[in-house]
C-alpha positions as CSV (number, residue, x, y, z in Angstrom):
1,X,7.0,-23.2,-2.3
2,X,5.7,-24.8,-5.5
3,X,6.6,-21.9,-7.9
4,X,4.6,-22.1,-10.8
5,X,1.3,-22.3,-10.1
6,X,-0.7,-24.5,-11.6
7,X,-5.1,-24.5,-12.7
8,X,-5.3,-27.2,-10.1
9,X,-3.6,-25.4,-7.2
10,X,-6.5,-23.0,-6.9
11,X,-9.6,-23.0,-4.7
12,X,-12.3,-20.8,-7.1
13,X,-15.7,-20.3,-5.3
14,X,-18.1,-17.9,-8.0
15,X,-21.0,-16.3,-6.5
16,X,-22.5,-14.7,-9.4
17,X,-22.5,-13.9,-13.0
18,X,-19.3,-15.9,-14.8
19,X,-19.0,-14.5,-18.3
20,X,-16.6,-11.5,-16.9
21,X,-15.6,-13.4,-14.5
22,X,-14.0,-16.6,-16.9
23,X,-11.3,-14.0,-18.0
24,X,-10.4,-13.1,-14.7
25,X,-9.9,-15.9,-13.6
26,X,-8.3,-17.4,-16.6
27,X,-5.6,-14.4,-16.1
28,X,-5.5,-14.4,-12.8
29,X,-3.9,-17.9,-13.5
30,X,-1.6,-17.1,-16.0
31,X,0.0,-14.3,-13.9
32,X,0.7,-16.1,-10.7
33,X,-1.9,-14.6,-8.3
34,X,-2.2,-16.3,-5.0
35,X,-5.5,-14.3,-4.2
36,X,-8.5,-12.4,-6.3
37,X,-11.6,-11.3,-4.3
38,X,-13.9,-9.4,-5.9
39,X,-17.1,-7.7,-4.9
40,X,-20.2,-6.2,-6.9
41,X,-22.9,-4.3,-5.0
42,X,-21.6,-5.1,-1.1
43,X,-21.6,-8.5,-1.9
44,X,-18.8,-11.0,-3.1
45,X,-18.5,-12.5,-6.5
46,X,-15.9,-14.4,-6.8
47,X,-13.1,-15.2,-4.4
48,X,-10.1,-17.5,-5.4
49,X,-7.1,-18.3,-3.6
50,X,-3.8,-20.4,-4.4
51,X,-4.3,-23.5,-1.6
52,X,-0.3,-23.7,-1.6
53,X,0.0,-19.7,-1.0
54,X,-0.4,-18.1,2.8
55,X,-4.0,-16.2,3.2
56,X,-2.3,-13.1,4.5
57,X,0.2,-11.9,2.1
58,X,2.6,-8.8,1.9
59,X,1.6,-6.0,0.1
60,X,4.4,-4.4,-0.6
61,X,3.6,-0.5,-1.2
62,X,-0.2,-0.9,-1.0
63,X,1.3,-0.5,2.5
64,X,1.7,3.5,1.8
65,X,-2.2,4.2,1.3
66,X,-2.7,2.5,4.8
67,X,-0.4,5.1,5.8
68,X,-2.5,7.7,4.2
69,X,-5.7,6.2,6.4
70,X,-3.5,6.6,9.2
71,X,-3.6,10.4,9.0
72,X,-6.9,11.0,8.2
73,X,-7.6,8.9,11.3
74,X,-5.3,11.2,13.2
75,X,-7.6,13.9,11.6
76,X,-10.8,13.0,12.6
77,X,-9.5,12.0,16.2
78,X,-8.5,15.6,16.3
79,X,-4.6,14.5,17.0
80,X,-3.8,16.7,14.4
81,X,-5.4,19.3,13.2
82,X,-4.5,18.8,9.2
83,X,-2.4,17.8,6.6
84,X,-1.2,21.5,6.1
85,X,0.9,20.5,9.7
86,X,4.7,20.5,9.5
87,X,5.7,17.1,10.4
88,X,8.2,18.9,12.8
89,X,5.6,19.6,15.1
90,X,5.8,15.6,15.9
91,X,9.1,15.0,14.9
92,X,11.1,17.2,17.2
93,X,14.4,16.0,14.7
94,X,13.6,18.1,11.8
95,X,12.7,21.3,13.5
96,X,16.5,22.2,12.4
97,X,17.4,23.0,8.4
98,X,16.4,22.1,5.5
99,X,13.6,20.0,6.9
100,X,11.6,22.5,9.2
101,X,9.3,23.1,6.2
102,X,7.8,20.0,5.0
103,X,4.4,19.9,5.7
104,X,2.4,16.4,6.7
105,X,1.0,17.1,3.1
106,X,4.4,17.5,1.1
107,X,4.9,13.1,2.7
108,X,1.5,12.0,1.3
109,X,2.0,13.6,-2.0
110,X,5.5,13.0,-2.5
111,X,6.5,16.2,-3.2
112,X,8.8,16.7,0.2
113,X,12.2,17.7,-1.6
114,X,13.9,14.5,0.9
115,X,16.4,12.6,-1.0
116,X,15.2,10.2,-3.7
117,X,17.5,7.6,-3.2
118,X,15.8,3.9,-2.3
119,X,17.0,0.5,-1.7
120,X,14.5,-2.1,-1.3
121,X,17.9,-4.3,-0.1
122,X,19.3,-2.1,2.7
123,X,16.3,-1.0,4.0
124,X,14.8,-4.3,4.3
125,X,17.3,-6.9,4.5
126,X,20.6,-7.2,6.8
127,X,23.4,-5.5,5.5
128,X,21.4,-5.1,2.2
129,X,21.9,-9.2,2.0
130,X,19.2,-11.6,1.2
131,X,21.5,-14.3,1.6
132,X,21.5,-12.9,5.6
133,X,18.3,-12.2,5.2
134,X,17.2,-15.6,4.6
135,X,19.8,-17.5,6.5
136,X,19.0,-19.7,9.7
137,X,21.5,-17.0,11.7
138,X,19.9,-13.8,13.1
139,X,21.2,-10.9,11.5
140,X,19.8,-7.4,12.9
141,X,18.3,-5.4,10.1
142,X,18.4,-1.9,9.4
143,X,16.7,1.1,12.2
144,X,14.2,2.3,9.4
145,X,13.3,4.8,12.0
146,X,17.0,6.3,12.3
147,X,17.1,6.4,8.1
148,X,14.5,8.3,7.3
149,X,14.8,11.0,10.1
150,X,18.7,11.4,8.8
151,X,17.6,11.5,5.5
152,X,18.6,14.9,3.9
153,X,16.4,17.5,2.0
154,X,17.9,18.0,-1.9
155,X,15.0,20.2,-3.0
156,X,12.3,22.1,-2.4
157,X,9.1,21.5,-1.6
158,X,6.5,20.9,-4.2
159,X,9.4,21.6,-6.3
160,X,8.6,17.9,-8.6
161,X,7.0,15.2,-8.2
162,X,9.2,12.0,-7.1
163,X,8.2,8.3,-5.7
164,X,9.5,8.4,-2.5
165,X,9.1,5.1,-0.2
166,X,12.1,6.6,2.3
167,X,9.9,9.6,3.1
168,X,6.7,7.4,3.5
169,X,9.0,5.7,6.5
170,X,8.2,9.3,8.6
171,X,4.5,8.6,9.1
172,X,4.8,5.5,11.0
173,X,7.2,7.5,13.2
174,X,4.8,10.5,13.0
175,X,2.2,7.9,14.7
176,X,4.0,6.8,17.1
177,X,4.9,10.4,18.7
178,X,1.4,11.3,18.7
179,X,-0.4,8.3,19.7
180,X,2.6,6.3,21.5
181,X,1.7,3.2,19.7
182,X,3.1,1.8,16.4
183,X,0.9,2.5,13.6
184,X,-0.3,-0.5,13.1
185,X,-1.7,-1.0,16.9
186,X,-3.4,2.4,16.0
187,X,-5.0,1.6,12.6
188,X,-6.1,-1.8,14.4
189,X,-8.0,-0.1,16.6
190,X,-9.3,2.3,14.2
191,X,-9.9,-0.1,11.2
192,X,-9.2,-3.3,10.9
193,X,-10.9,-4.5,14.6
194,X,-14.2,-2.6,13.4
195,X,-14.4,-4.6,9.8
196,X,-13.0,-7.8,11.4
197,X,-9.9,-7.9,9.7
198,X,-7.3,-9.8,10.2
199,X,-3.6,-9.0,9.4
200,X,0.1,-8.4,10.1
201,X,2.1,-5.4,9.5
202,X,6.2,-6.5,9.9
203,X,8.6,-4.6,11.9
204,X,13.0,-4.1,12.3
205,X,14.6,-5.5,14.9
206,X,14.0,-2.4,17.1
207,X,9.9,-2.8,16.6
208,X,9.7,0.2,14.1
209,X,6.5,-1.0,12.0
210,X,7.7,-0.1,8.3
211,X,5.8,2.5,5.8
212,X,6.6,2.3,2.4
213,X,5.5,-1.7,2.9
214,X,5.1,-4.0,5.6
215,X,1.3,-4.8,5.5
216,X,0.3,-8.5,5.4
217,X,-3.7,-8.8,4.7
218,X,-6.2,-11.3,3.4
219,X,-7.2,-9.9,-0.3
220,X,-10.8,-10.3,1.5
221,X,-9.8,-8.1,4.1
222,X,-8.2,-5.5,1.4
223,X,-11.6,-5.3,-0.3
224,X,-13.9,-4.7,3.1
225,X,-11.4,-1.9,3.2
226,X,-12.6,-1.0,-0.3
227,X,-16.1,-1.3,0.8
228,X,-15.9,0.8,3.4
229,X,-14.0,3.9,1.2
230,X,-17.3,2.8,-1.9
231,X,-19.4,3.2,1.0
232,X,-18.1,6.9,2.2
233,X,-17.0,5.6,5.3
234,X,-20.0,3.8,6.7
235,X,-20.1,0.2,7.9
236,X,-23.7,-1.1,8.7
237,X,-24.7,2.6,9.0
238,X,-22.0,3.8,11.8
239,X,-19.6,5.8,10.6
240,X,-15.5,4.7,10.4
241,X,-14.5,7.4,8.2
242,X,-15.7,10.8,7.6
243,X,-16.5,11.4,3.8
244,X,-14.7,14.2,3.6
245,X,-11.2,12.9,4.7
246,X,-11.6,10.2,1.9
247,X,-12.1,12.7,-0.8
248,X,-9.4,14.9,0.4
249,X,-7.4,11.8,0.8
250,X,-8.1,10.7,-2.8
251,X,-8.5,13.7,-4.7
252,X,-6.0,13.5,-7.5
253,X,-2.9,16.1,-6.5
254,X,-0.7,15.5,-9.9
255,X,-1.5,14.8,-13.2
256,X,-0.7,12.0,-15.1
257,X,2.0,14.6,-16.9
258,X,3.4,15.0,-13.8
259,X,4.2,11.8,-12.7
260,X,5.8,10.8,-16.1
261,X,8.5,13.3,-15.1
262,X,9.9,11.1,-12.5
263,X,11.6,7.9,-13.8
264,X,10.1,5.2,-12.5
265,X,6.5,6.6,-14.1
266,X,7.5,7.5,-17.2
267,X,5.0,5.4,-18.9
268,X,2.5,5.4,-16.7
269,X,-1.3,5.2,-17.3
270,X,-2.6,6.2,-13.9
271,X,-4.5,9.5,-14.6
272,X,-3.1,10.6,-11.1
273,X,-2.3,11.0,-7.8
274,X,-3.8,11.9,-4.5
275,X,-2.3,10.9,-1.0
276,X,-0.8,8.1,-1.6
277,X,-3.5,6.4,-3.4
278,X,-3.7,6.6,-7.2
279,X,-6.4,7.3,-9.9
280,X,-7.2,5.3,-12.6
281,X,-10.1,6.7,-14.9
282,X,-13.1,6.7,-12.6
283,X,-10.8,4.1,-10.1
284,X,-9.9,4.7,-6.9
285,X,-6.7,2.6,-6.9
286,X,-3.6,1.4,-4.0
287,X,-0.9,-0.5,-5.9
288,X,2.0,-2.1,-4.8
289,X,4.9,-3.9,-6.4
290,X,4.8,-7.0,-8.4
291,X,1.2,-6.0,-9.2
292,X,-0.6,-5.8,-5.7
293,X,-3.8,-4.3,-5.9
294,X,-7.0,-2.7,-4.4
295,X,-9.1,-0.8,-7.2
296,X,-12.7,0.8,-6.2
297,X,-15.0,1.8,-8.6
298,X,-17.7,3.4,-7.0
299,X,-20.0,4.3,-9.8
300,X,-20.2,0.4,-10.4
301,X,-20.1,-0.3,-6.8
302,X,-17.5,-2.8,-7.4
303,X,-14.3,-3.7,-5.1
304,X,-11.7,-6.1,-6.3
305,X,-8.3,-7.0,-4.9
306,X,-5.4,-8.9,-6.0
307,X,-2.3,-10.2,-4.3
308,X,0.7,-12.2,-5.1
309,X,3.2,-14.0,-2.3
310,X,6.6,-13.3,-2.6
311,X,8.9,-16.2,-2.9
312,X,12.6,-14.6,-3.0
313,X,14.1,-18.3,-2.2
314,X,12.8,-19.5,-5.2
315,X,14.6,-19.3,-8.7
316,X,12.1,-19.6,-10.8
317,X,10.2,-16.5,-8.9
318,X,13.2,-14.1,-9.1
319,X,13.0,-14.5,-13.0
320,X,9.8,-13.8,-13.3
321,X,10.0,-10.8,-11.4
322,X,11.5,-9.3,-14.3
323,X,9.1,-10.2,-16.7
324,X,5.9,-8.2,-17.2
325,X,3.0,-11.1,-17.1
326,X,3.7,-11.6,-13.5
327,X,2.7,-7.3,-12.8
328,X,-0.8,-8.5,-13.7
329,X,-1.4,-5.0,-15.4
330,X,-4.6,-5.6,-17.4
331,X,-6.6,-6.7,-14.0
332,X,-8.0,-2.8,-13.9
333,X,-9.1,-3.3,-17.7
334,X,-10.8,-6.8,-16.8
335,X,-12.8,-5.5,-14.1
């Protein structure tokens, strides 16, 4: 994959007012993105695209507020009755120590006391290899269903906020007990079927959808998510979503001064954190790494999404990763 971009690379259709939009774009250039859809008042403004770049694209950790839906789906389809529930009640595994007493509530707010440690590498890839990963020769990758129910408890609940993707790994298997389908058969039916979305959601070798990412999605598709969540739920007057679950869902849970305890959010600017969606001022925010992004404003009635491809076999894209420009981090400012 041609890795930089360049201006002429990009498709850039503009439906409405440009003189917000020129910076945007301009930006949207500069950092790499493959996609930027944006919408203003239920209708789209601008939608570009990167012509060398796939339309469905991984979104890394925006993958944990799906998640999130997930439950509130389970909710509302009276599967469980709410997120005061002890995940033990589904996951038969932890009715024993430490973990007995984490509560469906304790996953989506990262505040579960499991073990902090994370390795994008042996999670993801076999043996914690890319090399195996991205070689011609099948290598079986890791049971991320096995991990995360052996994962131990270090702390007590609510004890501290902590990032936790490992922990976010439990819901998909929390889905699957109740349901008896993989979460993303079940938020298929439930969302993406009803606002014509198309995606992908990518699985280990045993067929256990991930959590903490996994989630491949048109940035199009991202924002009629956003719409629907602006909109309190309703699609062309039927409701998807009950109101209520989306402000429990993304009613802020820990302060900005909370998150800055934990290392990786030190220097954070989010003003909070719900169930795994974030809050940025007035934002209603999912964020994922390497700067993938839903934000809804719905005072403004605007939706806007951004996503980058990943592109680990090239150089050029590994360097970059470790460089700030490609994070995008100004695209909640521009919009």
């Amino acid at each position: 994959m041609t890795f930089p971009p360049n201006k002429e690379d990009y498709k850039i259709k503009i439906y409405g007012e440009t003189d917000k939009l020129d910076k945007i774009i301009d930006e949207s250039i500069k950092t790499f993105s493959s996609s930027i859809t944006i919408y203003k008042d239920n209708k789209k403004i601008l939608d570009m695209c990167n012509k060398n770049d796939d339309i469905l694209i991984e979104t890394l950790s925006v993958t944990k507020s799906f998640c999130a839906l997930a439950i509130m789906f389970l909710i509302q389809d009276g599967l469980i009755k709410s997120v005061e529930d002890l995940v033990c009640m589904y996951v038969k595994c932890w009715c024993y120590g430490k973990k007995k007493d984490i509560k469906i509530k304790h996953i989506l707010s990262h505040t579960s006391g499991l073990d902090k440690y994370w390795s994008y590498e042996n999670f993801m890839w076999p043996e914690g290899s890319l090399d195996y990963f991205l070689s011609d020769k099948r290598y079986k990758r890791p049971n991320v269903a096995e991990i995360v129910m052996a994962t131990d408890k270090v702390s007590e609940n609510e004890s501290g906020w902590y990032y936790n993707d490992t922990a976010v790994q439990i819901i998909p298997v929390l889905v699957k007990n109740i349901t008896g389908i993989q979460i993303d058969k079940y938020l298929n039916k439930k969302l993406f079927k009803p606002l014509g979305i198309k995606y992908k959601w990518n699985k280990d070798d045993d067929g256990n959808s991930y959590g903490p990412n996994g989630l491949s999605i048109s940035s199009d598709g991202l924002c009629k998510v956003g719409l629907l969540i602006m909109n309190n739920g309703m699609l062309d007057k039927k409701k998807i979503l009950d109101n209520e679950l989306i402000k429990q869902m993304t009613k802020i849970r820990t302060s900005q001064k909370e998150m800055r305890k934990c290392p990786m959010f030190s220097k954070t600017t989010f003003s909070g954190y719900g169930y795994l969606w974030y809050k940025y001022n007035d934002f209603i925010v999912a964020e994922g790494f390497l700067g993938q992004m839903l934000i809804i404003d719905k005072k403004r009635k605007i939706v806007a999404s951004r996503l980058l491809q990943t592109k680990w076999e090239n150089k050029k894209f590994e360097k970059e990763i470790n460089k700030e420009k490609i994070y995008f981090g100004i695209f909640k400012d521009l919009i």
